[in-house]
N, C-alpha and C positions, 0 to 999 in steps of 0.2 A: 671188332668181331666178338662174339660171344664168348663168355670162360668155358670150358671145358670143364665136367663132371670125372671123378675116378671114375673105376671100376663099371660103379655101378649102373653108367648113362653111356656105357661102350658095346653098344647092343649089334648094331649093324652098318654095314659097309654101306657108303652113299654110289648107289651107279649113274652111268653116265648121265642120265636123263636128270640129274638131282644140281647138273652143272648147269649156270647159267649162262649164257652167251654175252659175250664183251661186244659193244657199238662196232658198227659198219666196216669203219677204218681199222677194224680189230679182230678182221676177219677170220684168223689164223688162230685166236686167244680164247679158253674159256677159263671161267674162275672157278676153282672149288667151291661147293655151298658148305659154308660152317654147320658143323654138327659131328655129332659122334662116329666113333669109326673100330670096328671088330678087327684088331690086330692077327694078322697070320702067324702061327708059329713054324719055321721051318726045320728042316732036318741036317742041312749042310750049309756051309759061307764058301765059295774060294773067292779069292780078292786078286787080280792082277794089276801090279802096279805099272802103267804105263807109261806116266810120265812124274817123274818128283826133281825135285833140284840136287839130287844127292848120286853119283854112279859109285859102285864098288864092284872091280870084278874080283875081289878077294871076297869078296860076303860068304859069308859061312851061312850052315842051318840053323834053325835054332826053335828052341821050343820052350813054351812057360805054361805051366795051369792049361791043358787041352790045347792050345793053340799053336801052329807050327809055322814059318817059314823057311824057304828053299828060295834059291837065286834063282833069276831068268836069264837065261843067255843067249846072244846071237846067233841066231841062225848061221851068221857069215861072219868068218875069223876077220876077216880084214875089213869089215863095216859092225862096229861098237853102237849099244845104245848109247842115244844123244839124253841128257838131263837138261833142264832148265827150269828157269823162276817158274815156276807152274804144277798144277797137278793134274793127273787125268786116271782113274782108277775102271776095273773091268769088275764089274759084280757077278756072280755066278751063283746064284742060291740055289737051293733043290729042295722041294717037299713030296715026299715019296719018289714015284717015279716022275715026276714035272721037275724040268730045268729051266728054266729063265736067266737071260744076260741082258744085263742092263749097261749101260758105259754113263758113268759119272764123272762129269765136267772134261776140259780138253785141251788143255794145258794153253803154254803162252801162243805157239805157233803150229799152224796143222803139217811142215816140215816135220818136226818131232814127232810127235802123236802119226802118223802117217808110217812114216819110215817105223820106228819103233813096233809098230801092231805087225810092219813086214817081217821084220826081224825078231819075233818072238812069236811070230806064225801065228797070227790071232783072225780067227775068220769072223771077217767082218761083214757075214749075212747071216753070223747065229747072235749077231743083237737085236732087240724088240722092244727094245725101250731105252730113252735120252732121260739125264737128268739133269737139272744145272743146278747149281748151290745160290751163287750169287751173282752178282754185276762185274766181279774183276776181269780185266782184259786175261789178267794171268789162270783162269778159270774159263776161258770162253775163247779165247782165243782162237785155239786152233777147231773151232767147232763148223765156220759155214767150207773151211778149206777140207777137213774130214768129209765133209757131204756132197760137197765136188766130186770127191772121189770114190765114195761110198754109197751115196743115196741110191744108184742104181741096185746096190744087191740088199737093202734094206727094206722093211717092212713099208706095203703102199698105204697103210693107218697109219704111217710112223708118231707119235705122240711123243715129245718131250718136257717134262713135268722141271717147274722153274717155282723159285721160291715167290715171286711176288713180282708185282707191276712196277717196282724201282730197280730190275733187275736190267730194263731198259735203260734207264736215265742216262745223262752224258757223264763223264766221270772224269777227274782231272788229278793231277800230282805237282805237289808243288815245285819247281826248279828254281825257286829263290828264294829270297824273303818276300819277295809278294805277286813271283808272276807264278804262273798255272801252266804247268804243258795235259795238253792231252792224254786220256788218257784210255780211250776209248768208248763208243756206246753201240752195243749189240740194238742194230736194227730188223723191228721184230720183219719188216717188211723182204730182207733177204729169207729170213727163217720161211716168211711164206712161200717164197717163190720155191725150194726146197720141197713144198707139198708136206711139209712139218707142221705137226697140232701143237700148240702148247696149252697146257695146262696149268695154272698159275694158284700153288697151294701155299695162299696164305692162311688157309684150314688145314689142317692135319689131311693127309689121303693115302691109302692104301695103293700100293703099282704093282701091278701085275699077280697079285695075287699072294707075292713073297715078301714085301717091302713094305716100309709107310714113314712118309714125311713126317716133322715137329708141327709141321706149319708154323706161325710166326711165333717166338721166340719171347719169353716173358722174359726181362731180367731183373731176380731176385735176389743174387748172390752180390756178394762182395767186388764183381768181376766189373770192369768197365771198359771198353770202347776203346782202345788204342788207340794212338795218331794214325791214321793211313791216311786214305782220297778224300778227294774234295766231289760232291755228287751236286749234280742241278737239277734241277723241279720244271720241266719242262718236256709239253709234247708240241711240234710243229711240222706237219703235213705229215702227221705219220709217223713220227721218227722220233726219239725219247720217252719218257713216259708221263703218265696221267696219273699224279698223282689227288684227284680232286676225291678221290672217294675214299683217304687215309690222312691226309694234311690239310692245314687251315687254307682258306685261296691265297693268303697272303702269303704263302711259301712257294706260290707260280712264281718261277724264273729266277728263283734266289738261288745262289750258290753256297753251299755251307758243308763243314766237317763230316764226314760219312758216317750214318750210325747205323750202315744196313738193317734197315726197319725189316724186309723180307728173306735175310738170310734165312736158313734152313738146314736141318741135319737126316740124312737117309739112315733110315736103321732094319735092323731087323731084332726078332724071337728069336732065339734059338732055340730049339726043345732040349730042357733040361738043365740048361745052360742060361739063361735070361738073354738080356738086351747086348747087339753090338751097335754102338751109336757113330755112326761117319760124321764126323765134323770138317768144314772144309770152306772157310782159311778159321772158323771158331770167333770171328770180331766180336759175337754177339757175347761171348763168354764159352767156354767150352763146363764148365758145371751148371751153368743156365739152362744147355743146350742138353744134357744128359736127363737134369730134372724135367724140361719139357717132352722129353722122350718117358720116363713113366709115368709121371703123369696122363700122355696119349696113351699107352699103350694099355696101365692099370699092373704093370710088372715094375717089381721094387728092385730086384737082384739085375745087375748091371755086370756081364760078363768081361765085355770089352768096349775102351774107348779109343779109337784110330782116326787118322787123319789129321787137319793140318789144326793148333790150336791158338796160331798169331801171338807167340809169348815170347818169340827173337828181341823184339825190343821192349822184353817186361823191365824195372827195377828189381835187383837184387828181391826187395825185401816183399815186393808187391808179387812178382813169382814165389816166392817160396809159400806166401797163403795161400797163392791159386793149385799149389801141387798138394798141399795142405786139406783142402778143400775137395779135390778130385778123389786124396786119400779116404775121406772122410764117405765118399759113395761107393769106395769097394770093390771095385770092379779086379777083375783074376788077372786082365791085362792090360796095359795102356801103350799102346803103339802111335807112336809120334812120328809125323810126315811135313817137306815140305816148309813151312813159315815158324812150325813150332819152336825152334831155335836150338843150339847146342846147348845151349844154357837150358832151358827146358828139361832137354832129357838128363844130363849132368844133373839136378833137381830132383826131377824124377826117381832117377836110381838111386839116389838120397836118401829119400825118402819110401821110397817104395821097393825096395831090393827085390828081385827075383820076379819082379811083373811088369817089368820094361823090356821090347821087344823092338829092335831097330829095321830098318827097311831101306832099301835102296831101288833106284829106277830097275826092273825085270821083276824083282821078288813075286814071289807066290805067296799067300799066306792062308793058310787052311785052317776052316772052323770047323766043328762037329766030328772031329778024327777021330 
């Protein structure tokens, strides 16, 4: 894909008709066309946290530099939010009087995500927009079992915006020294049957009006790639992905270390305030992922950085650069979810006193207050 110009080459938003249409068997899929894209600024964030691996019902409020959280609680004393390995967040932006909700990614099982949205009374026909970050099972998961139960009161354009064509791939986790279990692949041909558009921005892309993807991920910094999955390079009848128009052909059907080539981060403007950048599990680098956020957008001031930034199994000494380096961007708050580790935010508030903001499965967390 093309580099990306500052500022100056950020002229205007690409509409639909600028998408181009993915082959036959890819009925459901269109690609973003690369090129510039006129960032929204909006007036408000709230963030419902749906699903995370972390429950507190002792969580307190709490606020830092403009940004506040409040706990979410059961509807029903004697049925508790469920946590697990996974994330699934509710976006709620607003410019002027326009509100848009989008639901990003959907934790490990749609058990959770399901029960959870009951019990914090989240009405599930004022979403209008899907996003998925990446290929983890523990990010998709609970996505085609949500639409079982939801697609009826959802949007009949429903359109959900995915980082990239390897988002499909099969995915695997090691369970020994050299065997592989499963470990899931989002087949795009269920999402079709759902009557689901995807849209696949490995270009940068504006959503709904309030929002805009990194598109694919340069990495620059210091940060590298963690151990996690093992991903395969392969489509057959339909089912995995095509990677012929991003890899050499000699990478058809090889198995090798996951370097989420299509992750992506969901962000927004905030008027007055800069950038809040959603990272979510962060493999690609979480300072990568912020700098390709101004860079799209042509805004330097980084308000806040939230969501998951896969640093639980950093080294001592290799985390304290990368806290180091997030320091170094400025941001008024950094809110850690999810995969980021204890050891992360321990670090964090290290280094960064007074702009570390914790979260647990229900929170609320309110921008533009």
């Amino acid at each position: 894909m093309p580099d990306l110009n500052r500022r100056d080459a950020l002229k205007m938003s690409l509409p639909a008709s600028h998408w181009r249409l993915r082959p036959a068997d890819f009925s459901c899929i269109e690609m973003a066309k690369a090129g510039p894209i006129e960032v929204p600024t909006i007036d408000k964030l709230s963030v419902r946290v749906l699903v995370d691996s972390a429950s507190d019902i002792f969580f307190r409020p709490q606020q830092a530099n403009g940004v506040k959280t409040e706990p979410g609680r059961s509807a029903d004393s004697k049925r508790p939010l469920h946590s697990e390995w996974g994330l699934s967040l509710l976006l709620e932006p607003q410019r002027g009087d326009e509100k848009r909700t989008f639901l990003l990614d959907y934790g490990w099982t749609p058990e959770v995500i399901n029960s959870n949205m009951d019990l914090l009374k989240v009405d599930a026909s004022k979403i209008d927009t899907l996003i998925m970050s990446h290929g983890h099972f523990d990010h998709w998961g609970g996505l085609l079992g949500f639409l079982d139960k939801h697609r009826k009161d959802l949007p009949a354009d429903l359109t959900m915006y995915a980082g990239g064509e390897d988002n499909f791939c099969q995915r695997y986790v090691r369970a020994g020294q050299s065997e592989l279990s499963d470990y899931g692949m989002l087949d795009r041909r269920d999402i079709a049957k759902q009557n689901v558009k995807v849209v696949l921005c490995e270009s940068p892309v504006v959503i709904g009006g309030q929002a805009f993807t990194t598109g694919k991920i340069k990495r620059n910094s210091i940060e590298k790639v963690l151990p996690n999955s093992m991903v395969e390079f392969k489509l057959k009848d339909g089912a995995g992905c095509n990677a012929s128009h991003y890899l050499p052909s000699e990478m058809e059907g090889k198995i090798v270390p996951d370097e989420h080539i299509h992750e992506h981060a969901t962000c927004f403007n905030l008027k007055d305030k800069g950038l809040i950048v959603i990272s979510s599990c962060g493999h690609v680098g979480i300072v990568n992922s912020v700098r390709q956020a101004m860079e799209v957008s042509g805004v330097e001031k980084v308000h806040a950085i939230m969501g998951d930034f896969h640093l639980g199994p950093a080294p001592a000494d290799y985390l304290a650069q990368v806290v180091s380096e997030i320091g170094k961007l400025n941001p008024d708050v950094l809110i850690p979810m999810h995969c980021s580790g204890l050891n992360f935010t321990q670090e964090a508030q290290r280094q960064m006193p007074g702009k570390v903001l914790t979260t647990t499965t229900g929170t609320r967390i309110s921008f533009g207050i």
